[in-house]
N, C-alpha and C positions, 0 to 999 in steps of 0.2 A: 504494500500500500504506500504511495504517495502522496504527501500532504502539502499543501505552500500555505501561507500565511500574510496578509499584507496587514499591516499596522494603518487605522484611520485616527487623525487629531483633530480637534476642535480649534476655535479661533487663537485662541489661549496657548495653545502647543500643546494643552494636555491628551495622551493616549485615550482614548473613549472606545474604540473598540477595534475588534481584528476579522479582519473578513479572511476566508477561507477557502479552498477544496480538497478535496480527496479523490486519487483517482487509482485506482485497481490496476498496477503494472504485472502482476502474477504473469501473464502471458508474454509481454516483452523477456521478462525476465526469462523464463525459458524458451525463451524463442533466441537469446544471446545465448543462453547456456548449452541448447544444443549448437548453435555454430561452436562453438569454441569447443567441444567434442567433435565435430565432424573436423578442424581443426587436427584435431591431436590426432584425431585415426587416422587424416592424411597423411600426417608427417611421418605416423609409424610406419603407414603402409610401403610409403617412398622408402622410408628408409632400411626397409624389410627387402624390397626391391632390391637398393643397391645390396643388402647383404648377401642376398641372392645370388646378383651376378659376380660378386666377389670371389664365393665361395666354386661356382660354377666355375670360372676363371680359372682358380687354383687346381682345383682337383680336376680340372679338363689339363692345363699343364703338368702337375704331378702324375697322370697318367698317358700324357702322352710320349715324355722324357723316357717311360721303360718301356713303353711299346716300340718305340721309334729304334732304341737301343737292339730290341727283339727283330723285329723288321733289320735290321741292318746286320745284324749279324746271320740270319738268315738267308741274305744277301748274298753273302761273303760264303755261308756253307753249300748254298746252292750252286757255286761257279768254280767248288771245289768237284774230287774226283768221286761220286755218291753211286751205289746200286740201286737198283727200280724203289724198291721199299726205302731205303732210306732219302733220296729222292721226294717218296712222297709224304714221308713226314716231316719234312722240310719245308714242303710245300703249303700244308697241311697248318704248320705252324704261323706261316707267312701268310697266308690269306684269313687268319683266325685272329691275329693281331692288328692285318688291316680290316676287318668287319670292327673288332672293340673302335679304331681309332675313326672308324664312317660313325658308329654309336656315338661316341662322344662328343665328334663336330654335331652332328645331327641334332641334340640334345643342345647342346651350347647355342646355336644357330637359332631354335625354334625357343629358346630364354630370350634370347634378344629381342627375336623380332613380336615372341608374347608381350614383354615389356618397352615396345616400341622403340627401341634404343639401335636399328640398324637403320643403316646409312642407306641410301643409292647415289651411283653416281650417274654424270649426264656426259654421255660422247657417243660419237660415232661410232658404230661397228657394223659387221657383214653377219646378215641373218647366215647369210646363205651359206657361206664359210664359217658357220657355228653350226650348220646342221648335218655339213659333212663331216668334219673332223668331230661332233657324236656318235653319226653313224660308224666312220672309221675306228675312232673306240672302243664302242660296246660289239663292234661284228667281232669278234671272236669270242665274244661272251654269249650269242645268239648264236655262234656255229657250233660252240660246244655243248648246245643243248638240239643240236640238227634244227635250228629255227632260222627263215629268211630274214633279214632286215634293209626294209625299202625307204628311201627316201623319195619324195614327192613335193617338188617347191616347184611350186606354178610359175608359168614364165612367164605370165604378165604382172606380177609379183614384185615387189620392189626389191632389190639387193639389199641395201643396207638402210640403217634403222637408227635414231638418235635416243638413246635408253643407254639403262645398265643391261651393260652384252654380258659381264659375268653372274647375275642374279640371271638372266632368261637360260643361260648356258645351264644355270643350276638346276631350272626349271625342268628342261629340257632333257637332264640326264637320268633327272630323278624319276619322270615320267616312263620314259624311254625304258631306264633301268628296273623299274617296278612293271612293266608291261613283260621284258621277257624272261624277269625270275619268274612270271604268274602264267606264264604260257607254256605248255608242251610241246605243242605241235602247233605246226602253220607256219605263220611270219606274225612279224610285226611293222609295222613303217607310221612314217613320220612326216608330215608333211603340212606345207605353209600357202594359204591360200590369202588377199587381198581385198577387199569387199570397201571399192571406191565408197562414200557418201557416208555408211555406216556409221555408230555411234564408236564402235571399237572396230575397227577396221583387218586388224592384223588378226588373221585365227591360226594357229598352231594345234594340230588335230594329232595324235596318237595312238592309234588301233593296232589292236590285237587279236589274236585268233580262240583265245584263252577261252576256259570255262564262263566265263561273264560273271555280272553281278544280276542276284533278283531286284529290283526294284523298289524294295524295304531297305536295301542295304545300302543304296546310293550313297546317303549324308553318310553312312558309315567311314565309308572311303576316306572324308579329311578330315576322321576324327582323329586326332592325338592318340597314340598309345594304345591305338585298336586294329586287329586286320579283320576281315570279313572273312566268315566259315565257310570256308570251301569243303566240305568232305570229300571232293573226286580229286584234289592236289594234296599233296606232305602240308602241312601250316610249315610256312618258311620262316626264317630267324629272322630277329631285326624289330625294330621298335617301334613299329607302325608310322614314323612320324613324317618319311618323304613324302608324300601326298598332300601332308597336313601343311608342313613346312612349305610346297607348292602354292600351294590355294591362300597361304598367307602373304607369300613374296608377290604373287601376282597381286590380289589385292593392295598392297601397300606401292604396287605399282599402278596402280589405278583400274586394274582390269580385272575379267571372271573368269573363272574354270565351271566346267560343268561336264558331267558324263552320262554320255548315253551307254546303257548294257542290258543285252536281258539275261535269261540262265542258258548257257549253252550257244549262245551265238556270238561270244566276245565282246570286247569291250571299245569303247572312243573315250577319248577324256580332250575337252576340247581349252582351249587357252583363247580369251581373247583381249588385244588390247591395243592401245590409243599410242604410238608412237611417232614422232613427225618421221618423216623418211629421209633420207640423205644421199649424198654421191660418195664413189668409188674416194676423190680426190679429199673426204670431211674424214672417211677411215684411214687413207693414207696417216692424215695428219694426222689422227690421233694415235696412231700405234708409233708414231714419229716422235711425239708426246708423251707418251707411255716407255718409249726406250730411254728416251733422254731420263727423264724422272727415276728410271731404275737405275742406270749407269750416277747419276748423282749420289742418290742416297745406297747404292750396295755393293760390295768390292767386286774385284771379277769371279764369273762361274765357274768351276773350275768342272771341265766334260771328261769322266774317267768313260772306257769301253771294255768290257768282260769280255774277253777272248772264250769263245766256246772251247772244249779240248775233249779229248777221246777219255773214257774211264780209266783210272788208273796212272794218270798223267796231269802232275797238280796246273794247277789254270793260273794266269798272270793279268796285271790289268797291266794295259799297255800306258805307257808315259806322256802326258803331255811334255814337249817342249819345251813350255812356257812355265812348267811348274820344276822342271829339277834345279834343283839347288837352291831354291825359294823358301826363305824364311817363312813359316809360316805358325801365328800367333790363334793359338786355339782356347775358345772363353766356355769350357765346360766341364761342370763340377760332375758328371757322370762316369764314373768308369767303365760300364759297356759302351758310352759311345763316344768315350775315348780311343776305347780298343778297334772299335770301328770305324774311327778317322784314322788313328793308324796306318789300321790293317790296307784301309785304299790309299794312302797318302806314301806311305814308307816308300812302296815297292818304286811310285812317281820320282823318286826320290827328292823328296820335300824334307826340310830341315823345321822336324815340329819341335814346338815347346807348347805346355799345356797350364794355364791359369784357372783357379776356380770361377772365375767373372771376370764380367768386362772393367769391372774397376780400377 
């Protein structure tokens, strides 16, 4: 309750009386008192958030430092002199450390872009030249499962496209790559059609020969953390989240996904979106742009090549030129992937020295 008081005086100056009101604030007052609690739940929530991606951050590096370690020393025993079985536990290992380290971006990737914190960037690039070197890619990932993979880019179709060429590239492999883990037989292909006037112009279409989706299960498709039940395939490994991670990257690129499928007749999953178009001469530049900005900020690459060699006959990496006799200053606190800059570095004959950090 609110009260005010005014004081009335007579000719005299004497006080004579007070006039008054009262006014009922009970509801202002909890009407501040919940702002200043939605107040505080923001702040935690924000700040629950960043603890989130911190912790995300960490333990996506903490685990990718021993994967990477495993993957590279795997490397190294694969180019050594191995029989059939030992071969394919080799193999076995190497492609089981690269699924944990797809799990981990994966994961890492769809924190971000849950909590709106990824970027895009804006240049030039070749649609057309991002659909073949996927297809060139993934075809040996489709031949080892006896499946065709076709590319389809319309000729009245624009070449090149002013967007983020690495989120669509993302889009594009994720699709691609969830189409022929889920397919047995057939083909799959890919292809980019143009639709002048349209609200989204660009469609990037995706079929498959696969068992399909029933029509309950569509939304299923970009759900986070879900696959849809197939009884007539194995359920495949992996964390359901490319599809999801998709359907979000294009959204935050301004466009839609959607799938057509029924049971037994395969699937489409279609991509549409709003890009201005560009020339041959806007990619140039920017991959001209792109080289300079890497050469700035990162030393040079150094291209070792595994000599294949017959069983029984240990295998050598052959020398760059450019690298014998070259000082070279290594910032990692790792001991397997020390042993693993080593092991390709020595033979180069590089003169390493090893630091716990860049510091």
């Amino acid at each position: 309750m609110r009260t005010t008081l005014s004081p009335l005086f007579n000719r005299d100056g004497k006080l004579t009386h007070l006039v008054g009101s009262s006014m009922d604030v009970s509801a202002n007052k909890e009407r501040d008192d919940a702002l200043e609690l939605t107040r505080i739940a923001k702040d935690k929530a924000e700040q629950a958030v960043r603890a989130k991606e911190r912790f995300l951050a960490n333990v996506s590096h903490e685990i990718r430092t021993p994967m990477n370690g495993i993957m590279g020393m795997c490397e190294l025993l694969r180019e050594t002199a191995l029989d059939d079985q030992q071969r394919l536990y080799s193999e076995t290992i190497f492609n089981s450390a690269n699924a944990l380290l797809e799990i981990v971006n994966d994961v890492l990737d769809f924190s971000k872009i849950h909590s709106e914190t990824i970027s895009l960037s804006v240049e030039a690039f070749s649609l057309r030249d991002l659909l073949t070197e996927t297809v060139t890619l993934l075809g040996p990932r489709a031949l080892s499962k006896g499946l065709a993979l076709f590319e389809d880019y319309a000729l009245d179709a624009p070449d090149a496209f002013v967007g983020d060429g690495t989120r669509v590239r993302q889009v594009v492999l994720n699709l691609v790559g969830n189409a022929i883990k889920f397919t047995e037989t057939g083909h799959v292909s890919v292809g980019v059609t143009y639709e002048e006037g349209a609200v989204l112009p660009l469609r990037i279409t995706v079929s498959d020969t696969g068992v399909g989706i029933a029509p309950e299960d569509h939304e299923m498709v970009f759900s986070a953390f879900e696959q849809v039940d197939r009884p007539e395939i194995q359920r495949e490994e992996g964390t359901g989240l490319g599809v999801a991670i998709t359907r979000a990257v294009v959204e935050r690129m301004g466009g839609k996904v959607s799938v057509q499928s029924t049971r037994g007749e395969g699937s489409t999953i279609k991509v549409c979106l709003d890009f201005p178009t560009a020339t041959s001469a806007d990619v140039r530049a920017a991959r001209d742009l792109q080289s300079l900005s890497k050469d700035d900020k990162q030393p040079p690459r150094l291209n070792f090549e595994f000599v294949a060699v017959p069983e029984h006959v240990s295998s050598d990496v052959s020398a760059p030129a450019c690298v014998h006799g070259v000082k070279v200053l290594v910032a990692e606190d790792n001991r397997t992937n020390q042993l693993v800059v080593t092991k390709m570095l020595t033979p180069a004959g590089a003169d390493l020295t090893f630091v716990e950090d860049g510091q």
